[in-house]
NUDREN-743844 format. One record per residue (C-alpha): y, z negated, x. Coordinates in steps of 0.02 Angstrom, whole numbers. Last residue first. Example, Ala and Ser with C-alpha at 12.3 -4.5 7.8 and 13.67 -1.06 7.14 Angstrom:
BEGIN
LOVEX      y      z      x
LOVEX    -53   -357    684
LOVEX   -225   -390    615
This chain:
BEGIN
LOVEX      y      z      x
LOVEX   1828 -12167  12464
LOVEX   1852 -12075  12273
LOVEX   1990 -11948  12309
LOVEX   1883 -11885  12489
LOVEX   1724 -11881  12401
LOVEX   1786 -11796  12224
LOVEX   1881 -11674  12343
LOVEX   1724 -11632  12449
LOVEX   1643 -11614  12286
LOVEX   1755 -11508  12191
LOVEX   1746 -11385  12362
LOVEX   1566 -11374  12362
LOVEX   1556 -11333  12173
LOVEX   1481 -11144  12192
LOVEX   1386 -11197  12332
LOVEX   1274 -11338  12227
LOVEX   1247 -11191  12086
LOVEX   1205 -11108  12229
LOVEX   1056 -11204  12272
LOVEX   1029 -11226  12121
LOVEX    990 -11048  12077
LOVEX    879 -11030  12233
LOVEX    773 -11154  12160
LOVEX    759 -11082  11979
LOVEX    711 -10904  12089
LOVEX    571 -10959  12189
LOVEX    506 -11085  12039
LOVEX    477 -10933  11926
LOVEX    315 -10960  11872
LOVEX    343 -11136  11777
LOVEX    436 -11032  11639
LOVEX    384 -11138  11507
LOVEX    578 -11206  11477
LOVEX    608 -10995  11455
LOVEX    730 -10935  11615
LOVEX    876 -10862  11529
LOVEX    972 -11021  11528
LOVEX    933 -11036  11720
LOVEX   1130 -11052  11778
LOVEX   1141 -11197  11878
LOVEX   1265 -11323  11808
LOVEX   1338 -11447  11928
LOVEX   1459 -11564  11872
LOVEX   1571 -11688  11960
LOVEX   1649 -11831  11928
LOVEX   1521 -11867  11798
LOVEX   1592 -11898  11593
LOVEX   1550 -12037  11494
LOVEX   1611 -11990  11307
LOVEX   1617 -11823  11333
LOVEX   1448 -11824  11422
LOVEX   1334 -11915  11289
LOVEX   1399 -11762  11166
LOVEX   1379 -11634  11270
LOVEX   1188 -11710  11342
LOVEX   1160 -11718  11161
LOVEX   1198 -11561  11100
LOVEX   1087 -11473  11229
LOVEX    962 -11600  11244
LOVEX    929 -11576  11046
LOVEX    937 -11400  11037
LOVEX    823 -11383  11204
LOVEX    711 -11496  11130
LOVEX    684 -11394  10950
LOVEX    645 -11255  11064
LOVEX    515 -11360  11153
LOVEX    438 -11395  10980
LOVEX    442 -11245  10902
LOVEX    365 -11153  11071
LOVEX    240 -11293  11057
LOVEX    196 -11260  10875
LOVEX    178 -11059  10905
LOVEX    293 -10917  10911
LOVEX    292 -10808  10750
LOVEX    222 -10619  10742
LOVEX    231 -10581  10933
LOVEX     47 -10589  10988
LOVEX    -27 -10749  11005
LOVEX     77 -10949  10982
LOVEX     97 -11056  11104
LOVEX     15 -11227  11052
LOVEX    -80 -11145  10889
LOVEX   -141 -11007  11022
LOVEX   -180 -11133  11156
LOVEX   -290 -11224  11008
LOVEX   -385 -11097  10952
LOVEX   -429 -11061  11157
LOVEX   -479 -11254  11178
LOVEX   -597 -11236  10998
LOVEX   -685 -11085  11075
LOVEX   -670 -10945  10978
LOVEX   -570 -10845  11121
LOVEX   -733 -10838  11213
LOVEX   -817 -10759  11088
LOVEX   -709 -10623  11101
LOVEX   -719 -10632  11268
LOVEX   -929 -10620  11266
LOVEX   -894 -10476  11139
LOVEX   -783 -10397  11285
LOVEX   -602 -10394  11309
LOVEX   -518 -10228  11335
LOVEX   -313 -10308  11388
LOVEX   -429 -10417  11503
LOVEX   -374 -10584  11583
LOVEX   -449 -10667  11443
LOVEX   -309 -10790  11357
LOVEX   -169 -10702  11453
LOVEX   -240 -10531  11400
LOVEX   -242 -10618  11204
LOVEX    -58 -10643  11210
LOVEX     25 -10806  11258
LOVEX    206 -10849  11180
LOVEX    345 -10930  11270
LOVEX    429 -10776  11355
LOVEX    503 -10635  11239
LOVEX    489 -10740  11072
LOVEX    576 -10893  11120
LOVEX    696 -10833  11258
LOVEX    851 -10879  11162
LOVEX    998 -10854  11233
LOVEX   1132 -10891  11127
LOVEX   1177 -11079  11200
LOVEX   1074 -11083  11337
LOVEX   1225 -11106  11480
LOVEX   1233 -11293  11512
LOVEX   1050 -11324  11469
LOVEX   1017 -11383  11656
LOVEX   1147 -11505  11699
LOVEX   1161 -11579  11862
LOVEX   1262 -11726  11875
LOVEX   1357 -11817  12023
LOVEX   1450 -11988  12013
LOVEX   1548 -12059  12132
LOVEX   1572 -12235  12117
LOVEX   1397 -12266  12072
LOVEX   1404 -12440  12024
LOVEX   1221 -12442  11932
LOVEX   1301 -12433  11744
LOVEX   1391 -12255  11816
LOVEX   1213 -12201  11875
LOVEX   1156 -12232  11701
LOVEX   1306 -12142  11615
LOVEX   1258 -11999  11708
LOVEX   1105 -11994  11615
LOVEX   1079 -11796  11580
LOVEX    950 -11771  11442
LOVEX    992 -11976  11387
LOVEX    900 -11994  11220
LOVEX    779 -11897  11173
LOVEX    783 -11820  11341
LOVEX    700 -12008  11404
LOVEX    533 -11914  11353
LOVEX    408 -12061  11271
LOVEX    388 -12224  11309
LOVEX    250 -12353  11198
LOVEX    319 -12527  11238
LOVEX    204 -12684  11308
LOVEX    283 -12664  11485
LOVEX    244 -12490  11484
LOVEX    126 -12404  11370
LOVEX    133 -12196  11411
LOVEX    171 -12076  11247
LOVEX     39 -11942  11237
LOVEX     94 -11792  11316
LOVEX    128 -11627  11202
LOVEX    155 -11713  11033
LOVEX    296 -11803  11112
LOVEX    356 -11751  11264
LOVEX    305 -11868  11399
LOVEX    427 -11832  11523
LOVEX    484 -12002  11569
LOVEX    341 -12118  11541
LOVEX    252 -11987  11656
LOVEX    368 -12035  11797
LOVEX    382 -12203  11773
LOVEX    197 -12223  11773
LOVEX    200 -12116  11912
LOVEX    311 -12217  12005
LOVEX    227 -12378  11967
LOVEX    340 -12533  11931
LOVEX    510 -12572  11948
LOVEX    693 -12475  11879
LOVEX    625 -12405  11712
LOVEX    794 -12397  11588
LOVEX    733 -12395  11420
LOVEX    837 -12302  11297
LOVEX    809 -12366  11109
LOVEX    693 -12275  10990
LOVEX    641 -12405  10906
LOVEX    473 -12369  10892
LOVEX    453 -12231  11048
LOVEX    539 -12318  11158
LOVEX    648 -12178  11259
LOVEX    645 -12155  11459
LOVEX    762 -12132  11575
LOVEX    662 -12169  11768
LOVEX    797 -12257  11856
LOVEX    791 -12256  12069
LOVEX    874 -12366  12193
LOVEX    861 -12313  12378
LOVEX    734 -12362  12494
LOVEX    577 -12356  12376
LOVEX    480 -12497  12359
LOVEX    586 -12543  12192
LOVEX    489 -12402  12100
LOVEX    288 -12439  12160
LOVEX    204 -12325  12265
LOVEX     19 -12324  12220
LOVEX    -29 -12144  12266
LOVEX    146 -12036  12261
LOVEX     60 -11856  12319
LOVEX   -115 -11888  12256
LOVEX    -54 -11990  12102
LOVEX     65 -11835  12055
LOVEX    -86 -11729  12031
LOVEX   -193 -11847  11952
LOVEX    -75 -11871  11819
LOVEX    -36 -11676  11809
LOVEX   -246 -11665  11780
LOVEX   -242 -11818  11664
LOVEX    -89 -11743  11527
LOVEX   -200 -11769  11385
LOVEX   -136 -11623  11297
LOVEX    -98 -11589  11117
LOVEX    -52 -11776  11062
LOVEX    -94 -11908  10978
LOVEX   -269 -11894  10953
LOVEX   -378 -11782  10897
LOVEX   -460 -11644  11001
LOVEX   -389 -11654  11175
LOVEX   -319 -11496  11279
LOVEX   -303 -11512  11465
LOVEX   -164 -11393  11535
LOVEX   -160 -11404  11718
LOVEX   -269 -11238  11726
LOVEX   -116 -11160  11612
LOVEX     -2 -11171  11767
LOVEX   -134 -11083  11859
LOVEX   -147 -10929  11748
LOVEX     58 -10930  11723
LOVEX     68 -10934  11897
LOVEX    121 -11078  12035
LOVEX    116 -11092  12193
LOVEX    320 -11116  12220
LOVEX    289 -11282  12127
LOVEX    143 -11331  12236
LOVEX    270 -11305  12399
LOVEX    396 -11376  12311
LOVEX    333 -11533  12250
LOVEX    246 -11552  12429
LOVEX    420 -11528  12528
LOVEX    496 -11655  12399
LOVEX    393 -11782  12445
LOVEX    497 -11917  12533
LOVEX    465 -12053  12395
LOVEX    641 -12049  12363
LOVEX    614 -11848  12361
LOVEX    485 -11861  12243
LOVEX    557 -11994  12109
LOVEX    710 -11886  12093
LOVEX    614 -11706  12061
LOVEX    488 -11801  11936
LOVEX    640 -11924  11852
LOVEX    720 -11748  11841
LOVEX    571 -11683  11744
LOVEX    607 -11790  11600
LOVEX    751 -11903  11636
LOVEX    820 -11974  11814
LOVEX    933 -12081  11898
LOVEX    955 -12049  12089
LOVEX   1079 -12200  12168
LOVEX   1126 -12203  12366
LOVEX   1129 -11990  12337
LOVEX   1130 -11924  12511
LOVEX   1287 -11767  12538
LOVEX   1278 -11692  12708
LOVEX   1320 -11509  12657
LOVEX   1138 -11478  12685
LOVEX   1095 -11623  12596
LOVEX   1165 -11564  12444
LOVEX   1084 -11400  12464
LOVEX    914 -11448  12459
LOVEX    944 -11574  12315
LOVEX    998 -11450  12210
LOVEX    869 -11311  12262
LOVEX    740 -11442  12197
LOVEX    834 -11486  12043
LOVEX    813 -11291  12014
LOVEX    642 -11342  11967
LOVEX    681 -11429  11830
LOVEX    700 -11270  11716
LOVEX    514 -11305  11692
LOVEX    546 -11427  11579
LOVEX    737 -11447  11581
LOVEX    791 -11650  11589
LOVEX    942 -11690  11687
LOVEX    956 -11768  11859
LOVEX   1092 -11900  11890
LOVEX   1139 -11926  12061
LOVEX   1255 -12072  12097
LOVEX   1358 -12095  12251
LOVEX   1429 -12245  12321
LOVEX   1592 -12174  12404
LOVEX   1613 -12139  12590
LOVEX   1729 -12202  12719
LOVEX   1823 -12083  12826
């Protein structure tokens, strides 16, 4: 039996992304190969990986990480335009993807993306993959927006969270989306998970004067602003990455309805916190079976649409 073209649309999630992993495992494993992967946010990170035929590395660092190594990544800047200057996670994703350029890659690949004056959705189909790639998470305020092509990009979930209606553009005949905000409504995590106490800051629930000191320093002032210390309000970045999982939320419903996928796959991480990096083992495993739960949709979605 002949196969359709099939289009894989990978939603934005922060660190809810990482079931994207587990997605793609388990598609394969049921011998389904995406001819089109569109991406936004980190989905254009998961998608642009396993084109490039790293998605063993992007697991193995994501399983490796902690909350005291995932902060390591973050490198704060003093003025600016935006919190963090995003150079160690650059350099990180240029080791792995070096100089590999978009249309090198042996099956097509979009990078959503959103232009930061007009806000229009930009569609990045040549070029670097890491430029793409940053382009398309660069939350603004946290990343600084990335200048492609003359245009200043920011985080495609601004505009597309879930851009099935990209792969559909592309000829997909088939097309598959995975949805990561499908089950957050009335869960907030905000308080319980996204702020950063002083024992994160120090590693010591008795700091000394030295760590007192130490939490003086302008970088420390900032990470509380960005996440917020103690329990009495969440910080600016917790405000702001709440604020994105409203807006991909009701977006991604609303961008859906109008251009629904064939088929839908919603792994259920809504009570994993968008900062919850740490927890790759278990946001993997979750799309796995997210993938499992649908198996039988998708073998009748393949065998309607041949």
């Amino acid at each position: 039996m002949s196969r359709p073209k099939i289009g894989l649309a990978l939603g934005g999630g922060v660190a809810r992304g990482w079931a994207h992993i587990g997605v793609l495992r388990a598609l394969k494993e049921i011998g389904i190969e995406p001819d089109i992967v569109c991406g936004t946010s980190v989905g254009a990170l998961a998608g642009g990986a396993y084109l490039a035929g790293h998605l063993d590395s992007l697991e193995e660092w994501a399983r490796s990480l902690t909350k005291r190594r995932m902060l390591s990544y973050l490198d704060f800047r003093f003025g600016g335009s935006s919190f963090l200057t995003g150079q160690r996670l650059n350099r990180l994703t240029s080791q792995y993807l070096g100089d590999l350029r978009v249309e090198e890659l042996d099956r097509q690949f979009v990078a959503v993306t959103a232009e930061l004056a007009t806000g229009h959705e930009i569609w990045i189909r040549e070029g670097s993959l890491v430029d793409a790639i940053r382009a398309s998470y660069a939350l603004p305020g946290v990343f600084s927006p990335v200048k492609v092509g003359g245009r200043w990009l920011v985080d495609g979930a601004l505009v597309n969270p879930v851009p099935a209606s990209v792969c559909r553009a592309l000829g997909a005949r088939l097309v598959i989306a995975v949805s990561l905000n499908a089950d957050t409504f009335g869960k907030s995590t905000l308080d319980e998970t996204f702020s950063i106490d002083e024992s994160n800051l120090n590693g010591d629930q008795n700091p000394s004067r030295s760590d007192l000191n130490a939490t003086r320093r302008p970088d420390r002032m900032i990470m509380r602003q960005l996440f917020g210390a103690g329990k009495e309000a969440p910080g600016v970045g917790s405000i702001m990455l709440g604020a994105l999982n409203i807006v991909m939320d009701r977006l991604s419903r609303s961008r859906m309805a109008g251009d629904p996928p064939d088929v839908l796959i919603t792994p259920r991480v809504g009570h994993i916190s968008l900062l919850g990096f740490d927890r790759a083992d278990e946001m993997i495993r979750l799309g796995r079976e997210s993938v499992l739960r649908e198996m039988d949709v998708l073998q009748e979605a393949m065998a309607i649409l041949a």
